[in-house]
N, C-alpha and C positions, 0 to 999 in steps of 0.2 A: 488473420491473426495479428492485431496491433501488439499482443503481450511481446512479442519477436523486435519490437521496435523499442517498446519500454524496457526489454530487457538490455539492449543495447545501447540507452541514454544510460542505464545504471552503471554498467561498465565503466563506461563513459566518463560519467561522475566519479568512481570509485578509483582510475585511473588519475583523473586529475589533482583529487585530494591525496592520493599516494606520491606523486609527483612533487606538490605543495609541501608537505607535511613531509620529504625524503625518505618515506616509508618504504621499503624494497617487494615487502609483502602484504596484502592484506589477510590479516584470520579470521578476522567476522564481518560480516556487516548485518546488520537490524534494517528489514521494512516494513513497514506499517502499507495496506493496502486496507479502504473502505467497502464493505459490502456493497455500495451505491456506488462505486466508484466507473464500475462498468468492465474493470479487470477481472479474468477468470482466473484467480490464486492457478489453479493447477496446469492450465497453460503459461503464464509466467514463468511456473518452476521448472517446467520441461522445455523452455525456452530460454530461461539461466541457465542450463543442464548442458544445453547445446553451446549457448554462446560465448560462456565465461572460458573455454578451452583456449590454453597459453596465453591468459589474460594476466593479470593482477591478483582476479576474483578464482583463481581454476581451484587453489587448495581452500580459499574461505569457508568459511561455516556459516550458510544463509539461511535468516530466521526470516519467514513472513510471518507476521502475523495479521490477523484479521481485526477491522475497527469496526465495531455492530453499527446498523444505520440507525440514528436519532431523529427523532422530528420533533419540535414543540407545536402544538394547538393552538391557530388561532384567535381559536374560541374562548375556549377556557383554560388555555395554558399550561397544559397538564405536556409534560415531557415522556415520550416514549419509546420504546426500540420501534424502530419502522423498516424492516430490512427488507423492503423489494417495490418501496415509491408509492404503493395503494394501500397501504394497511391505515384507517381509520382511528382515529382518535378512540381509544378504550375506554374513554372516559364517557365521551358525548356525543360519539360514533360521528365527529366530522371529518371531512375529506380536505378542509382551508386548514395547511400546518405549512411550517417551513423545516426545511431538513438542518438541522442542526447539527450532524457527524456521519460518518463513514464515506463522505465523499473522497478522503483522502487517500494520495498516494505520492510516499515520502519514504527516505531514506534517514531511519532515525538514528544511527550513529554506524561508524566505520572504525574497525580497531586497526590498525597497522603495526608491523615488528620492522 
């Protein structure tokens, strides 16, 4: 279970920018994770659940959300959700696309008090 690790770098980070920024508490923080990213959202979160205890992060309010996977065609160019690496072009039913979104996995902002 890598999410136990990822959850751990989040910390990590969330710790450091608290520190940075002399913030005492964090309230929120925003992650963006991609469908193709290879992260299972719901281990993550049971893995935030466990790890953030007498962190920074124990009382924050953690928002995942989800980034659909994109590919464009490089056939015909046509841009599509593609969320699991084999979904074919709907246009012109080709398998030659590049993935263009949901790879990612980011920390898109940190509130501090």
């Amino acid at each position: 279970m890598h999410e136990l690790s990822i959850a751990t770098s989040i910390i990590e980070i969330a710790e450091e920018f608290a520190i940075k920024n002399k913030g005492a508490n964090i309230i929120k923080i925003e992650i963006e994770v991609g469908e193709l990213s290879g992260i299972v959202v719901d281990s993550l979160e049971f893995a935030l659940e466990l790890a953030i205890e007498k962190t920074v992060l124990e009382r924050a309010k953690i928002i995942i959300t989800t980034i659909k996977g994109m590919a464009r065609c490089k056939q015909c160019g046509n841009e599509y959700v593609n969320s699991d690496w084999y979904t074919a072009c709907p246009q012109c039913a080709s398998m030659d696309f590049d993935i263009t979104g949901g790879k990612e996995l980011q920390i898109k902002s940190i509130f501090i008090e």
